[in-house]
N, C-alpha and C positions, 0 to 999 in steps of 0.2 A: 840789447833788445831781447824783448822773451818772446817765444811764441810759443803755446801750448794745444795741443791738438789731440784730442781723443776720435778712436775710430771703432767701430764695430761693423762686423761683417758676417752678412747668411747667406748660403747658399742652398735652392730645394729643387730635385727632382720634377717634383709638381705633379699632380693627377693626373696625366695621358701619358706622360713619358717613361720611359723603363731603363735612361741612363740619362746620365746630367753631362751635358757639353759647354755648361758656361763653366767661368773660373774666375776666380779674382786675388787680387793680391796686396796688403797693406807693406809698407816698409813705411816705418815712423823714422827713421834716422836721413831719411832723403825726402819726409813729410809726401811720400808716394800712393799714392791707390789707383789700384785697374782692374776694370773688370771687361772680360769677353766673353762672347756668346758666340760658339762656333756654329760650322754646320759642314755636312758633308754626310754620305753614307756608310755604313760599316765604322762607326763610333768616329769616321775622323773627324769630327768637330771638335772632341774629344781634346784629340792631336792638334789642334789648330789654335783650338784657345790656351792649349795649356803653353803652345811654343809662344805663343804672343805676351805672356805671363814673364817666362821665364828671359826671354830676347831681353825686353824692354826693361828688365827689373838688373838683370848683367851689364845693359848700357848703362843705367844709372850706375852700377857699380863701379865703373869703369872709366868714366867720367865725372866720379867725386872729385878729382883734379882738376884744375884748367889748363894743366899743362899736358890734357890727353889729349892721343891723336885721334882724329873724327873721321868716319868714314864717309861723311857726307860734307857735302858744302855746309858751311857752318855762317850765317846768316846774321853778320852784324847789327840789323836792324831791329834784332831780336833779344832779347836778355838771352844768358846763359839756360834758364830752366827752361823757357818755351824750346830753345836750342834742344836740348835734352830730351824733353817731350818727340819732337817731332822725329829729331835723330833716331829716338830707342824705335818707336810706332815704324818706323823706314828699314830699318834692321829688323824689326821681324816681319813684317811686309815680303821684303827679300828671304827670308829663311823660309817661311810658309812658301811662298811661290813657287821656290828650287823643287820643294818636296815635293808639293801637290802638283807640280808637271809632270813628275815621275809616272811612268808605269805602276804603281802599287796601289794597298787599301785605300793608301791618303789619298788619291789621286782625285785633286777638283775639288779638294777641303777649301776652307775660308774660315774667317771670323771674324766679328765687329770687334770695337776695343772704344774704350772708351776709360781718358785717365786724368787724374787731376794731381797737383805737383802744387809746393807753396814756395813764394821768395819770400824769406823771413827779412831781407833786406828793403826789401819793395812795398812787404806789403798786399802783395796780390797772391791771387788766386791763378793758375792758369789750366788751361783743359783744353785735353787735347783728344779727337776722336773722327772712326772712322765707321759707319755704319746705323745703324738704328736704337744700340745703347746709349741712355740717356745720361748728363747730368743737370740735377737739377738745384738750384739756392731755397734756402727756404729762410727770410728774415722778415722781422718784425712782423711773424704769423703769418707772414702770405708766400708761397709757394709760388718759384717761376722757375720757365725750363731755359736754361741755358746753351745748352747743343739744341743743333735743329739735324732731326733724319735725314738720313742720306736714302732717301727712298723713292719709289715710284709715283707716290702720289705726291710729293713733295717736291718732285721735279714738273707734271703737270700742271701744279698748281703756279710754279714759276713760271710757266710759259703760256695759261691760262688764268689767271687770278680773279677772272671773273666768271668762274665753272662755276656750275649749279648743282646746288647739292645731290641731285638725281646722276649728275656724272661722276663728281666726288664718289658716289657709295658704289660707281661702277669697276671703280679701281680697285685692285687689289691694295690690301694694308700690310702685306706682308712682304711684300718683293722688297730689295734693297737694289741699291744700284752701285756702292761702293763696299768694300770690305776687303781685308787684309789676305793675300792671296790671289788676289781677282786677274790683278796684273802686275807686273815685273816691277811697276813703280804705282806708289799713292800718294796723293793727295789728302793730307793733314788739316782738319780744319781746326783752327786754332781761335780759343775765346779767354778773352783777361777781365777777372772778377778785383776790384779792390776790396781786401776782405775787412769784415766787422769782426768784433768780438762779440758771440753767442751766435754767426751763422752756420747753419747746419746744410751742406753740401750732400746731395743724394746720388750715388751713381746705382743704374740699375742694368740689368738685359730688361727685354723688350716681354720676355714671362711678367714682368710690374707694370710697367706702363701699360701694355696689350690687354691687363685684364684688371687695372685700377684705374679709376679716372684721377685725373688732376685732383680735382677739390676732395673728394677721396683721402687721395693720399696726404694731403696738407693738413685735412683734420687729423687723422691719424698721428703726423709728427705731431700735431698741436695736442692731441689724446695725451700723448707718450710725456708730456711736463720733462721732457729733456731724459727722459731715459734711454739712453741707445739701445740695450739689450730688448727693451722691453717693445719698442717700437722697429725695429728691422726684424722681431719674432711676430711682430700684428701686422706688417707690410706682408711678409711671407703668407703670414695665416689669409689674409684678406682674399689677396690673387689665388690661390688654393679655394677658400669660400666659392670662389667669383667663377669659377669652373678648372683653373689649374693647365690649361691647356700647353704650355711648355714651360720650360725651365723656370727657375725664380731664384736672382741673383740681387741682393742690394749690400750696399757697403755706405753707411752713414759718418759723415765729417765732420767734425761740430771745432768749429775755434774757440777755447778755451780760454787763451789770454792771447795779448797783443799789444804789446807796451810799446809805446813809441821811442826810436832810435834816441839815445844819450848824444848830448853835445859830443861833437869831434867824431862821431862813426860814420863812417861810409853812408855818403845820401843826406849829410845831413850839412 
């Protein structure tokens, strides 16, 4: 079976801010991407995103095996990568927490995460995340969002679904209600893409989403005629245009090839 996968990745400061607290992370050998958006005072979001970077990118290391030992319940129900997803997100969930209870700079750091992982055996796509970093699919020219926020208005809206837009714009758009650090244990939301060849997977911080819209952004990949480089440098530029108000993190996925499994392999 072949699976081929190109990635590109930018990260920008953005016009109001005066340090960059997201972070992201490609590993093509474990077909990995993640990106977090910290937050905290005295740069510790800084610290937050880059520990949730590095946690999660180690679990994967760590558990290239199946014969490793897991520090969590390990969830038969699940393939091995969603396992892994959620595992590594849980292990720095925990590291973040230890710290930022401490007495120090860190103290009361967090950060969203938001990661996508491929089973080259499966077939799929999986994504795993915690906060208001998005991913999104983008095939056959139309743009959809895959993760749903874990935020304030997005929890109203579940226990309100027929609010009127005058209450909607009452809510703040920026509160989150889950994030990495928050508490001793999280909650992993987990979503399974079966993937095509030529889809293009967007993960972003909420610097893209917060200041490009949807259809926005879809013309733009559809601008970009499949350029990564060219199209994660006009997502960047755009939210910057649009006013730049915090960070601006996207990391572009694009499946390349995807050959279906040969007689006699696993799955088949």
């Amino acid at each position: 079976m072949t699976l081929k996968i190109t990635y590109e990745g930018l990260t920008d400061v953005g016009k109001e801010r005066d340090h960059n607290e997201d972070a992201f992370l490609v590993m093509q050998e474990y077909y990995l991407s993640i990106v977090a958006d910290g937050m905290g005072g005295h740069n510790a979001g800084d610290v937050a995103s880059s520990m949730a970077i590095d946690r999660i990118s180690t679990f994967f290391k760590h558990t290239q095996s199946e014969d490793a030992t897991w520090p969590f319940h390990f969830d038969t129900n699940l393939s091995y990568e969603e396992n892994r997803l959620i595992g590594g997100i849980q292990v720095a969930n925990k590291s973040i927490y230890h710290q930022s209870s401490q007495p120090s700079a860190q103290e009361g750091m967090g950060t969203t995460v938001v990661s996508l992982c491929f089973s080259e055996r499966d077939q799929m796509g999986y994504v795993g995340h915690v906060g208001d970093s998005r991913c999104y699919l983008f095939r056959g020219g139309m743009l959809s969002q895959v993760t749903r926020d874990h935020s304030l208005l997005n929890d109203y809206l579940d226990a309100m679904p027929d609010m009127t837009e005058e209450r909607k714009h009452a809510i703040p758009t920026n509160v989150i209600t889950r994030a990495l650090g928050m508490q001793a244990t999280v909650q992993v939301d987990l979503s399974r893409v079966p993937i095509e060849k030529g889809d293009i997977f967007l993960l972003c911080s909420d610097g893209l989403s917060g200041m490009v819209s949807d259809p926005d952004i879809e013309r733009l990949i559809v601008e970009g005629e499949g350029d990564l480089v060219r199209t994660t440098r006009k997502l960047v530029d755009r939210a910057n245009e649009n006013g730049g108000e915090d960070n601006i993190t996207v990391v572009l996925v694009r499946v390349d090839d995807l050959s279906p499994p040969e007689p006699g392999e696993p799955g088949t």
